[in-house]
N, C-alpha and C positions, 0 to 999 in steps of 0.2 A: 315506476312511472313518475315522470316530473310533474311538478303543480302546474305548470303553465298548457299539459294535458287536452286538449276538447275532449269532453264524455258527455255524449249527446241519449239521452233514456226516452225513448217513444215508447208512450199508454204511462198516463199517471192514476195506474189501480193499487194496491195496494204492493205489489211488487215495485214495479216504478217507484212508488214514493217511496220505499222501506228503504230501497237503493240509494234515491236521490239525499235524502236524509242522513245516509250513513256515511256517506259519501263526503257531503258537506261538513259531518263533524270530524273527519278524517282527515279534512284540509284540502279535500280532491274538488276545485270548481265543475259543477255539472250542469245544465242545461235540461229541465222537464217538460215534456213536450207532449198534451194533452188534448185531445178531440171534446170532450166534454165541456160548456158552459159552466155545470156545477162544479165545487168545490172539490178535489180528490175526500171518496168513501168509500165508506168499507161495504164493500156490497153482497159481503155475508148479514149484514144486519138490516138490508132491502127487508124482506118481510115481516121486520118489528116493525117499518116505517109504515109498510100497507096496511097492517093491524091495527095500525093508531097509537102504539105502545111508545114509538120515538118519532122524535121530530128528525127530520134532513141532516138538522143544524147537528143532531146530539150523535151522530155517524161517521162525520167530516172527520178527516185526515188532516194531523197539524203536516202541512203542505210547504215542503220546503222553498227556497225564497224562490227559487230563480224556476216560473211554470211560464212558459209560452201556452197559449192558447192557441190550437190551428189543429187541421188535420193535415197528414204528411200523406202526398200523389206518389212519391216515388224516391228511390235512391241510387244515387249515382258512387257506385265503389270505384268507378276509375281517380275522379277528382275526390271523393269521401265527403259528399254532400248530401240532405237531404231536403226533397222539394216538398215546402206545400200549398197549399190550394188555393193562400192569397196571392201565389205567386213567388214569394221569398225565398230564403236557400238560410241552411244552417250547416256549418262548417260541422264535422267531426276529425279525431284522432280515433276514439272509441264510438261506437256506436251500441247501440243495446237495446234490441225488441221486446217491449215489455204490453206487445199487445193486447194481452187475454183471449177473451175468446168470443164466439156470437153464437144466438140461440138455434139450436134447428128448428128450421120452418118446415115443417112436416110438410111431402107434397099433397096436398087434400086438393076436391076442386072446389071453387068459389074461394079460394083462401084469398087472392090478390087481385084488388082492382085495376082500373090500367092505370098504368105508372108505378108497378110492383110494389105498389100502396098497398097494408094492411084494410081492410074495411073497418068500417067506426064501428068500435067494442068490442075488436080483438085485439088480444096484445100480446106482446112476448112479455117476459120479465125477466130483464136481465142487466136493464141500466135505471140514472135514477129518473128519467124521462120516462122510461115505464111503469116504473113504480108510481108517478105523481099521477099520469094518465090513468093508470087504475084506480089509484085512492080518487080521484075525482070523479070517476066513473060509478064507484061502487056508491050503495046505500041500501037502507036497511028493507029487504023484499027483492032486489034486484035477483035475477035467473044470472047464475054466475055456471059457466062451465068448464072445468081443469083439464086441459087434456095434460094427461104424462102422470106417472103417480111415481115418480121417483123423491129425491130430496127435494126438488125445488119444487113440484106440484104437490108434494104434501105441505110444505111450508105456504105454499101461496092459497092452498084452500082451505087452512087451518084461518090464515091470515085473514079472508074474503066471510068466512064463517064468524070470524067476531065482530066482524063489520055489519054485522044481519043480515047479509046477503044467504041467497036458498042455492048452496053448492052441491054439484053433481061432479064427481071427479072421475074423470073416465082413464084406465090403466089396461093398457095392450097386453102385459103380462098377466101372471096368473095372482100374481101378490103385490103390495106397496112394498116401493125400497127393494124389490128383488137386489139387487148387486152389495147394497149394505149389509140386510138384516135375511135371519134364516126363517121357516113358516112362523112359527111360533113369536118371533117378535113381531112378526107382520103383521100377526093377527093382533098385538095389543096395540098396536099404531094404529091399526082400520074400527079398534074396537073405539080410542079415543076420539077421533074424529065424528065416528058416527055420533059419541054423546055432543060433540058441536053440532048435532045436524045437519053432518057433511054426509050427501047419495057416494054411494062408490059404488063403482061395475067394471071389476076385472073381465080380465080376456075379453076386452070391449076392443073393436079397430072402430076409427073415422074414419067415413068416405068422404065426407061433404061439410062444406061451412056454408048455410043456405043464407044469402042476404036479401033486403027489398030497401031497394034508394040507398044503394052502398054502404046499409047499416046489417049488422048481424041479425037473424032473426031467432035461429036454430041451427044444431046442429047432426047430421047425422049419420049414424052406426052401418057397418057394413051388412047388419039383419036387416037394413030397413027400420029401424027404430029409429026414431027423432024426440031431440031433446028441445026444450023449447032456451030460447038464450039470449039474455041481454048483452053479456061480458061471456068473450072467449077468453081464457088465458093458457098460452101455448108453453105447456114447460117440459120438454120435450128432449131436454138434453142440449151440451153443446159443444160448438167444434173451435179446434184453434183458429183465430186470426191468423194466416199464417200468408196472406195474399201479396203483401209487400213484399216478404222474404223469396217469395214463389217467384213473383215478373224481376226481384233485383237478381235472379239465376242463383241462390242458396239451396242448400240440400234442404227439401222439406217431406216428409214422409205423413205421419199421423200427426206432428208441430213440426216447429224448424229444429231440423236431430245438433245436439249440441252435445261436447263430450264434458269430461270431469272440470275443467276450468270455464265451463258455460261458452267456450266457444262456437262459432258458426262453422261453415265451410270455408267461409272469409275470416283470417286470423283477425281482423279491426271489427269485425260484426260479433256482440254475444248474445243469448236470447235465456228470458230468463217468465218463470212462471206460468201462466194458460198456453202460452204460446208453443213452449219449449216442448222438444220431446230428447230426453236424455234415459239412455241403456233401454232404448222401447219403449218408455213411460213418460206419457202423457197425464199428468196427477191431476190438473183443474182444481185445485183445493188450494184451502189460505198459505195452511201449513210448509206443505213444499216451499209454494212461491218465495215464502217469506226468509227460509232456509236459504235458496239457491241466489233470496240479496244480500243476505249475510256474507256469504262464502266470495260473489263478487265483488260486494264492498273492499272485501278485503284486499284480494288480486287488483283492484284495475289503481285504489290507495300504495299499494306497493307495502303494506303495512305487513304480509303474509305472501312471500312466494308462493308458499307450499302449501296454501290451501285449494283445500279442493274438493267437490259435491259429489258425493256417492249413493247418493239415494236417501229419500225420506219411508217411515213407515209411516205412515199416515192413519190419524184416526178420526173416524169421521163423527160428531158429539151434534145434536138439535136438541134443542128444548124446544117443546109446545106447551106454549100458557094457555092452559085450558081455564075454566069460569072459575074454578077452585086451588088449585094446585099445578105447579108448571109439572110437565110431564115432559119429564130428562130421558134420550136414547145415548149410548155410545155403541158402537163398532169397531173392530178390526182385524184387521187377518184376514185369516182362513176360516169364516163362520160356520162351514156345512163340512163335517165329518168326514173322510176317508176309511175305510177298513182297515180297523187294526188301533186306531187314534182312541185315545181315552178320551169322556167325554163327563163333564161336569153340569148338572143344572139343577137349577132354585126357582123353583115357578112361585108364588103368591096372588093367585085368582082375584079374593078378595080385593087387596091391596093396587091388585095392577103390576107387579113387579114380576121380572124374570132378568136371570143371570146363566148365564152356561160360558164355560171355556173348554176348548178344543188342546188339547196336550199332545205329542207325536214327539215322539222318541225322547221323554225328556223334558222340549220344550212348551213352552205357549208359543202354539201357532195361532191364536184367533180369538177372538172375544165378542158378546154381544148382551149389553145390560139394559135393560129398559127399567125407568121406576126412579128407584132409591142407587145413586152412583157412588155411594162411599168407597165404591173398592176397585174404583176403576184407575186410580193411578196407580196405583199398587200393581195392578194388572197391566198395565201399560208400560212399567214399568219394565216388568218380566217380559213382557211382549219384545220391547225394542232391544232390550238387553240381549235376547238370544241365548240365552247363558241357559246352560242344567238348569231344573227346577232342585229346591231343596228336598232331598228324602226323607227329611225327619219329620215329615207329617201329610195328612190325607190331602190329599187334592180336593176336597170341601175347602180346607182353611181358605183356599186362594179366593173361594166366593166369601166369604165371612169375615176377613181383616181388612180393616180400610189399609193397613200398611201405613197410616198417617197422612195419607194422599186429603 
C-alpha cells in the first residue's frame, strides 16, 4: 500500500485508536473518526470511573494526531466517500468500521418516553456519557437497581455499591456470570457482592419500569413484585453497531462477517473489533479487538502481506475491590465438564478462593479461578497453546504452580 493511501477508521474505541496509532507509527496517514465529545477511553475501565476509583482523565487513550469529530450518516462505495451529519464528505482508499457496539434496551413497558428518550434515572452503561450521568446520579442511600447480572451488571453494581447507594441486582438466569463462570464460581461472586450489600434475585424477569413526571419511580417483576427505584441501570448485554455497514448493502449477520484479512464483502471496506463478526464470532471483548488492529495495521502498512487473523482465545479477568482486598476472577474455555473430561478443583471456603480446570484428551480446554490468580498465566498459557499437557506429573500441579506468570 502506498503512503499517499486514504485509510479512513470510523469509532475511535479502543480498536480504532490501537489501529489509528499503529498505523501512524508505520508511516501509514490515517484519518479517526469519532462520534464521541470525550477524549478516545478505554471503556473496559468505565466501572472504576463509577466507583470513584479513577478519574475520566486517568482512562483516556493517547489518541493519535489526526481525530475528526462528527458522526458519519452514511457511505457512498460507488465514489468511496463517507457522509456525516455536519454535512461534510471524507474521501477514502481504505475504509475500516471500527464501530463497537450498543447496549440492549430490554423491551420492558414504560422503559421510553416519547422521543425514544430513556426516563430520568435510567441508564444504559456503556459510554463515558453514561458513566458520568450515573456518577452524578448516584449518592450514598440512593435505591439503585441492576437489571442484567452478567459482567457488566455485576461490575456496575459492585461500582453503585461503593458509591453507598442500596443495590438490588436483578438476573434473568439462574446464576451471575452464567456464560463466563460455572455454579461454584457463581456463587463466590454473589457471595462477595452480597458482603457489599448488594440484594441479588436470580431467575427474576422485568416486566415494567413504572415512572411518575418522566422520572423512574420503581421497578417491576413478572410475579408482580415491585422494587422501589431511584437509578435503573440497564446492563443487559450488547449488540454490534453494525447499521451503517447494513443500509451501505455489506454482508452483516450477528457483526459485519469479515474473513482472515479483516475484510468486508467490499474489498476497500474492513471491519474490525465489536462490530466484526469473523469464522461466526462475534468476541465484544478488549482482547480480540486489539488483535485483529494489529494484524490490520500491518496489511493496510504493506509492512506484512501475509498476515492474517485467525482467531483469539479470549480470556475474560474482573477484579472487584471489595472494602478489604480486591477480589480477582479469570475464565476461559470450556468451564462445565463433558463426560469423560478430567476435572481439577481447589476450593478454600475460608479464604474465598476456587481454581478448577477442565482437561479432555490431553489438553486444557477451560479454566475458572476466583481468589488468589498466581497460576493463571501458566494456565492460560497451556490454554492458548493447545499442545499435550505434560505426563510427568498430576494434574493438581497445574492448579499449584504459578509457571512464573
Amino acid at each position: 500500500m502506498t503512503s499517499n493511501t486514504r485509510v479512513v477508521v470510523i469509532g475511535a474505541g479502543l480498536a480504532g485508536v490501537r489501529l489509528a496509532r499503529r498505523l501512524g507509527e508505520l508511516g501509514t496517514p490515517v484519518t479517526l473518526v469519532g462520534d464521541e465529545e470525550h477524549r478516545p477511553y478505554n471503556r473496559v475501565l468505565l466501572a472504576e470511573v463509577l466507583a470513584g476509583r479513577y478519574s475520566p482523565d486517568v482512562i483516556a487513550l493517547p489518541a493519535p494526531a489526526e481525530l475528526t469529530r462528527g458522526r458519519v450518516t452514511g457511505i457512498d462505495r460507488e465514489v468511496r466517500t463517507v457522509h456525516l451529519a455536519d454535512g461534510s464528505e471524507i474521501a477514502y482508499d481504505t475504509l475500516v468500521l471500527a464501530t463497537g457496539s450498543n447496549s440492549v434496551l430490554p423491551p420492558l413497558r414504560g422503559l421510553f418516553t416519547p422521543g425514544h428518550v430513556l426516563p430520568e434515572g435510567v441508564h444504559a452503561f456503556r459510554t463515558m456519557d453514561d458513566c458520568l450521568g450515573l456518577s452524578k446520579a448516584v449518592r450514598p442511600g440512593v435505591k439503585a437497581v441492576v437489571i442484567g447480572g452478567g459482567l457488566l451488571g455485576v461490575s456496575a453494581a459492585r461500582a453503585l455499591a461503593q458509591r453507598g447507594a442500596q443495590v438490588v441486582l436483578a438476573q434473568q438466569g439462574e446464576r451471575l456470570m452464567e456464560r463466563q463462570l460455572d455454579p461454584s464460581a457463581s456463587k463466590l461472586v454473589q457471595r462477595h457482592l452480597k458482603d457489599l450489600g448488594v440484594e441479588i434475585h436470580t431467575e427474576c424477569r422485568v416486566r415494567d419500569v413504572r415512572c411518575v413526571g418522566g422520572a423512574v419511580r420503581s421497578v417491576e417483576m413478572h410475579d408482580g413484585y415491585a422494587l422501589d427505584a431511584d437509578l435503573v441501570v440497564l446492563a443487559c448485554g450488547v449488540h454490534p453497531r453494525a447499521g451503517l455497514a447494513q443500509t451501505a448493502g455489506l454482508e452483516v449477520r450477528k457483526g459485519i462477517v469479515v474473513d482472515d484479512e479483516l475484510r468486508t464483502s467490499d474489498p476497500h471496506i474492513r471491519a474490525i473489533g465489536d462490530c466484526a463478526q469473523h469464522d461466526g464470532t462475534v468476541y465484544g471483548l478488549a482482547t480480540p479487538a486489539l488483535e485483529q488492529a494489529e494484524v490490520l495495521a500491518e496489511l493496510l502498512s504493506g509492512r506484512r502481506t501475509d498476515a492474517r487473523y485467525t482467531g483469539t482465545r479470549a480470556l475474560t479477568r474482573l477484579t472487584l475491590a471489595g472494602h478489604d482486598s480486591p477480589f480477582d476472577l479469570a475464565a476461559f474455555g470450556e468451564t462445565e465438564a463433558r463426560p469423560g473430561d478430567d476435572v481439577v478443583q481447589l476450593a478454600d471456603a475460608t479464604r474465598g478462593t476456587y481454581r478448577k480446570v477442565v482437561v479432555r484428551d490431553d489438553r486444557l480446554v477451560g479454566g475458572v479461578l476466583v481468589g488468589e490468580l498466581g497460576t493463571v498465566g501458566a494456565l492460560a498459557r497451556a490454554w492458548e497453546g493447545a499442545e499435550p499437557l505434560p505426563d510427568d506429573g498430576p494434574l493438581l500441579h497445574l492448579l499449584t504452580n504459578d509457571g512464573g506468570s
